[in-house]
C-alpha positions as CSV (number, residue, x, y, z in Angstrom):
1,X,-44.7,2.8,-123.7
2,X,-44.7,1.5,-127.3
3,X,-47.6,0.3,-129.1
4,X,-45.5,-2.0,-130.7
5,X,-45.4,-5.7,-129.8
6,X,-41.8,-7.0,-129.3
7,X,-40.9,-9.8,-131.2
8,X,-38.5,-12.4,-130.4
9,X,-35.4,-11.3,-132.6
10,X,-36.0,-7.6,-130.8
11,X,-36.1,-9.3,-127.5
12,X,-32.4,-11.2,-128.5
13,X,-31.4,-8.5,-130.2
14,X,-32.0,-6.0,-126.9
15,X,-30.3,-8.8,-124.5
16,X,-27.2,-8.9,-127.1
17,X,-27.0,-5.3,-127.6
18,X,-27.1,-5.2,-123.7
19,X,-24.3,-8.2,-123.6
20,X,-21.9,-6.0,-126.4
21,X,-21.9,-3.0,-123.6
22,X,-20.8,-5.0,-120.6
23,X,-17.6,-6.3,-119.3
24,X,-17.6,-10.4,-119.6
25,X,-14.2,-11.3,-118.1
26,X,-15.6,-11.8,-115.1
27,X,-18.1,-13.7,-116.1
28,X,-18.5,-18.0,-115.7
29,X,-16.9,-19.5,-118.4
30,X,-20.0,-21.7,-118.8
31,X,-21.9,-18.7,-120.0
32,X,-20.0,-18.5,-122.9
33,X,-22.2,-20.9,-124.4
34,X,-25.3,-19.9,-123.0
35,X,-24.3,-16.0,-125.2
36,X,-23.2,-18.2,-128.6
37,X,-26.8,-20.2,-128.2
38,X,-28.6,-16.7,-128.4
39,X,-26.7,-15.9,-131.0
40,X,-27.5,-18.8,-132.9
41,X,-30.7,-18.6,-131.7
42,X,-31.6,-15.1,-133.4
43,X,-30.1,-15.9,-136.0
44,X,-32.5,-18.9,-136.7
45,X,-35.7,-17.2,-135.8
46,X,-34.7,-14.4,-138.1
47,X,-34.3,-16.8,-141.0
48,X,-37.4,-18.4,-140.6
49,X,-39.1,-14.9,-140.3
50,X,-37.6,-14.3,-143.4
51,X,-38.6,-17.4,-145.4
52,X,-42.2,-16.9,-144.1
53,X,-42.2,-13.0,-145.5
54,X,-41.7,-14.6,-148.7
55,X,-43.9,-16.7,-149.6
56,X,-47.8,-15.8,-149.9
57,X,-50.3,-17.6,-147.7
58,X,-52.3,-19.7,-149.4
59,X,-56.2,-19.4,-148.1
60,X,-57.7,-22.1,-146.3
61,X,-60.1,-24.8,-147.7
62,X,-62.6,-23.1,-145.3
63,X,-61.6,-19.7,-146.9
64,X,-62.1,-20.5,-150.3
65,X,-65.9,-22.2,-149.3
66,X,-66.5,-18.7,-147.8
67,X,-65.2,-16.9,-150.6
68,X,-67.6,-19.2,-153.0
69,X,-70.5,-19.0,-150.9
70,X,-70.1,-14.7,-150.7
71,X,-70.0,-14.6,-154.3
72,X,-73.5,-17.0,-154.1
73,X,-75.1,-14.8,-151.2
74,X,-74.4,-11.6,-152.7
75,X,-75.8,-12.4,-156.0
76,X,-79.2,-14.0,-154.1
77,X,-79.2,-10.6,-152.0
78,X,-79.6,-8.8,-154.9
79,X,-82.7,-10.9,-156.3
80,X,-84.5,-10.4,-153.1
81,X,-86.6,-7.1,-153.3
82,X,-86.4,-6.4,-149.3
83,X,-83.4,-6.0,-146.9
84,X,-83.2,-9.7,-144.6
85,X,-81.8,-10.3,-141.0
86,X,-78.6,-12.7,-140.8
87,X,-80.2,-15.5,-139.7
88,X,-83.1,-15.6,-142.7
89,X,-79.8,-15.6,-144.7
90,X,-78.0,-18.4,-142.9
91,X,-81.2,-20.2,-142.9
92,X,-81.8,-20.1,-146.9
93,X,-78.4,-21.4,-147.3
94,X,-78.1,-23.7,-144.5
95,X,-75.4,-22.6,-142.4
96,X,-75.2,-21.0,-138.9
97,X,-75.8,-17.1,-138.2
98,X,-72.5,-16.7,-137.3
99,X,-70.9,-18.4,-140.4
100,X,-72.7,-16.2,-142.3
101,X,-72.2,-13.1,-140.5
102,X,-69.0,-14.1,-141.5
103,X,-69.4,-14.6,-144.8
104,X,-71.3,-11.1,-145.1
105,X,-68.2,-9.1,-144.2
106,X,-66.6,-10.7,-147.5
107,X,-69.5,-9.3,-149.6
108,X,-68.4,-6.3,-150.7
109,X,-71.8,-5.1,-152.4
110,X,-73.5,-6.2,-149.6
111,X,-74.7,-3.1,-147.7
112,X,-75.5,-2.8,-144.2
113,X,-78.7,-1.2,-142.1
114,X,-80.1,-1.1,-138.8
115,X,-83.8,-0.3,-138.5
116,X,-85.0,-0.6,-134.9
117,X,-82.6,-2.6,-133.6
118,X,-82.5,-5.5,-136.2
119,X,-79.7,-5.5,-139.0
120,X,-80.8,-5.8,-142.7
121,X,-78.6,-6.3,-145.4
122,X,-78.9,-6.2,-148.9
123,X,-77.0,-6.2,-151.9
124,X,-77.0,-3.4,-155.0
């Protein structure tokens, strides 16, 4: 089995591929249709997975606050002469532990250390 997902143009594209090897004459003329709808169908979704391709996303209003406040964190981290748990973190700035958990992953001069069981990080 394939780690790949199937996507829904490969899943038209396998049921049209399997339509194109089988005899339809003695199929219902009302499925007829039904095939050209597919058709039309993959040929839609494929478009709009093609527009989409194009165009860059654009980060969230809640991703550009994160970016700010990483750039804000990082540079108080590296003031601070001792490594300091998450949560003293998220408390000096006044969000949540898991905001700023977060927020820490962003940070790439922040470093990360366990010491008995508690994570410290700090910035270089």
């Amino acid at each position: 089995m394939t780690d790949k997902k199937m996507t829904y143009v490969d899943a038209l594209d396998t049921v049209l591929t399997a339509l194109d090897n089988v005899d339809l004459t003695d199929l219902p003329d009302k499925v007829f249709p039904a095939i050209d709808r597919v058709k039309e169908l993959r040929a839609s979704i494929a478009k709009r997975n093609a527009s989409k391709a194009d165009k860059p996303k654009k980060p969230t209003k809640n991703q550009q606050e994160n970016a700010t406040l990483a750039v804000k964190v990082a540079d108080w981290l590296r003031d601070q002469p001792d490594p300091l748990a998450c949560k003293a973190i998220a408390e000096h700035f006044g969000v949540s532990p898991q905001k700023m958990s977060a927020i820490l992953k962003l940070c790439p001069t922040v470093s990360k250390e366990v010491v008995k069981g508690v994570t410290l990080f700090s910035a270089q």
